[in-house]
C-alpha positions in Angstrom: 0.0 0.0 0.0 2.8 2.1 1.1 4.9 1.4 -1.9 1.9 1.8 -4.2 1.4 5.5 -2.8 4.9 6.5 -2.5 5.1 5.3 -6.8 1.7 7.8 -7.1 3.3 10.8 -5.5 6.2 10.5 -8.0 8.3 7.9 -6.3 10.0 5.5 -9.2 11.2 2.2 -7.9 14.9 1.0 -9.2 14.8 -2.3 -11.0 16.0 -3.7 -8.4 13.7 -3.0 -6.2 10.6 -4.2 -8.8 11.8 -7.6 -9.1 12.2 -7.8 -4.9 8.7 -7.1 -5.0 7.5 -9.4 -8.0 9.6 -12.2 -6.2 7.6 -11.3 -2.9 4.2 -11.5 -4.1 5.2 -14.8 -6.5 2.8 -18.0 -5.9 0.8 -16.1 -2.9 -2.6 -17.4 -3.2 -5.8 -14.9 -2.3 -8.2 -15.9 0.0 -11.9 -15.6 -1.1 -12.6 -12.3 1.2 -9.8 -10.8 -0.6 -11.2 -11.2 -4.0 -14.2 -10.5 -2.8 -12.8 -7.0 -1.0 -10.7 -5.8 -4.1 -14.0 -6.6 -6.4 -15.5 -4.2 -4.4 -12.5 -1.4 -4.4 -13.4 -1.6 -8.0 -15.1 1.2 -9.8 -16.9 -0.9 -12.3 -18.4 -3.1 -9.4 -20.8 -0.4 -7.9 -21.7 1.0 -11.9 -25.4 1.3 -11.7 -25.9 -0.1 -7.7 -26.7 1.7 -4.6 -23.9 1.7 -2.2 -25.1 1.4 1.3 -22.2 2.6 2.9 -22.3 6.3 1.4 -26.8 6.1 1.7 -28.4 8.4 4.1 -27.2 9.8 7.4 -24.1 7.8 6.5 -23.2 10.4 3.5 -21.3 13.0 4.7 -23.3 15.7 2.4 -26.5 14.7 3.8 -28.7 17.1 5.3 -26.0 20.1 4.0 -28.0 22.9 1.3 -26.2 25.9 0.0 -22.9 27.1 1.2 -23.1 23.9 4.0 -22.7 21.3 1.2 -19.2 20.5 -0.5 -20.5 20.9 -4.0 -21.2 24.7 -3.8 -20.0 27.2 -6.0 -20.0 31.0 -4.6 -19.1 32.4 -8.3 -22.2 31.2 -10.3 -20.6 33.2 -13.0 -18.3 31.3 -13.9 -20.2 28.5 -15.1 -22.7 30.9 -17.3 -19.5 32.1 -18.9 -18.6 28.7 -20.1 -22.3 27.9 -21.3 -22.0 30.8 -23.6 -18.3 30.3 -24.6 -19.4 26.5 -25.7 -22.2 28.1 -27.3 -22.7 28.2 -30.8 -23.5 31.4 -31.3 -20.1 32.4 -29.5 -18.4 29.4 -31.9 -19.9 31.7 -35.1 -19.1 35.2 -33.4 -15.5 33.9 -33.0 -15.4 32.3 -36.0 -16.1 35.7 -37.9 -13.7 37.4 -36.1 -11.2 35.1 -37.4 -11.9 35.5 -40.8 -12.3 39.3 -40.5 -8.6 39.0 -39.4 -7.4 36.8 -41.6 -6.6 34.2 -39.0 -3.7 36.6 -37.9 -2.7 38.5 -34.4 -3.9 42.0 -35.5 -0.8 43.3 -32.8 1.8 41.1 -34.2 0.6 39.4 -37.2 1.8 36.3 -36.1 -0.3 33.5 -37.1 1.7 30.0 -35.8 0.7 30.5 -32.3 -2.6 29.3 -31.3 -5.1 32.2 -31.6 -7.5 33.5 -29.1 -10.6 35.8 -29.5 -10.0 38.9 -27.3 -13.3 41.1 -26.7 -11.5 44.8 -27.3 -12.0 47.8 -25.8 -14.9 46.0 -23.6 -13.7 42.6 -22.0 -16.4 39.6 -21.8 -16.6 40.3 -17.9 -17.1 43.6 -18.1 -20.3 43.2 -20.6 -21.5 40.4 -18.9 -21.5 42.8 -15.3 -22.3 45.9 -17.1 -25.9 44.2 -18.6 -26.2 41.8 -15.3 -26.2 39.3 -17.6 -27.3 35.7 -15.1 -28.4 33.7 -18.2 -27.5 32.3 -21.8 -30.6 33.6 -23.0 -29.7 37.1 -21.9 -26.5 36.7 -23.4 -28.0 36.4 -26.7 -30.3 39.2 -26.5 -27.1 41.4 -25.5 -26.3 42.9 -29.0 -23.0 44.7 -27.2 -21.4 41.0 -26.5 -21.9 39.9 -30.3 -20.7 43.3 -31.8 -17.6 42.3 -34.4 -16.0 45.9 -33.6 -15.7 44.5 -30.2 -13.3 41.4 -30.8 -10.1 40.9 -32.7 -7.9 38.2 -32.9 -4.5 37.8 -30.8 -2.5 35.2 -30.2 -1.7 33.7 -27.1 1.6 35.7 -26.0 -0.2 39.3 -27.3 -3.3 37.8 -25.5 -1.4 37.6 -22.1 0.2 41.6 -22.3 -3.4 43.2 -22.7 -4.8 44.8 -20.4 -8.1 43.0 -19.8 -6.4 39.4 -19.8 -6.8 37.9 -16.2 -4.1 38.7 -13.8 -4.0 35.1 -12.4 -3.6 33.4 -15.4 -0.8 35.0 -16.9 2.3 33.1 -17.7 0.4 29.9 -16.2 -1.0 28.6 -19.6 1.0 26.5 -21.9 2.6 27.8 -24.8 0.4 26.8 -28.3 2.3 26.6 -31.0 1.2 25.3 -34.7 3.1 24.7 -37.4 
């Protein structure tokens, strides 16, 4: 169990140390309980069943609403601002802005970084607070948030020295690069 851990938390075993343990383990038989137990440690076992030991006053969320229980978001935000960015309305807004820029960074015209839609001079926050935007279908109704003078295209270095990029994110995200 130990050893098993230890290899999870970025631990690597010699060779040596591999075939000690292979030699350890060789020819022990498992008792039925034990089958029976690691069946059960398997995800695929409880697919589909109720498990009795997380039902009821046993669950540790039970009886917890709002802020109490573990799954609660304070931000609802965030999640609307992914609805809309996986929306295809967004998907044809960014789409256009693409085109209109010829699928180049209209600061650098670099086009073999990966390329990014940045709402310019309002960010997508800043609309979605300034219209108190709570829902997709207000989003679509905002005429503001699907204006083409308010995007252009930037790619992912550009992206990260505006202005309007998120503070926390920058020089976090990977570097994109197409060729």
């Amino acid at each position: 169990m130990v050893a098993t851990r230890m290899a999870r938390d970025g631990y690597k075993h010699t060779e040596e140390t591999k075939v000690k343990c292979g030699l350890v383990n060789k020819g022990k038989k498992l008792t039925e309980e034990h089958k029976r137990k690691i069946a059960q440690n398997n995800v695929r076992y409880w697919l589909g069943k109720k498990r009795p030991h997380m039902a009821g006053e046993k669950n540790w969320n039970y009886g917890k609403f709002g802020s109490d229980h573990t799954r609660y978001i304070e931000n609802k935000l965030s999640s609307i601002r992914k609805a809309i960015r996986n929306s295809r309305k967004y998907h044809e807004y960014k789409r256009k802005i693409l085109e209109r820029d010829n699928f180049r960074c209209v600061l650098c015209g670099n086009s073999n970084f990966y390329l990014e839609l940045d709402h310019y001079p309002t960010g997508f926050s800043e609309l979605l607070k300034k219209y108190l935007i709570k829902s997709q279908d207000e989003a679509y109704s905002c005429e503001e948030l699907w204006e083409e003078t308010n995007g252009r295209t930037l790619c992912q270095p550009c992206h990260e020295k505006t202005d309007n990029f998120p503070k926390q994110l920058r020089g976090t995200r990977n570097k994109i690069l197409y060729r």
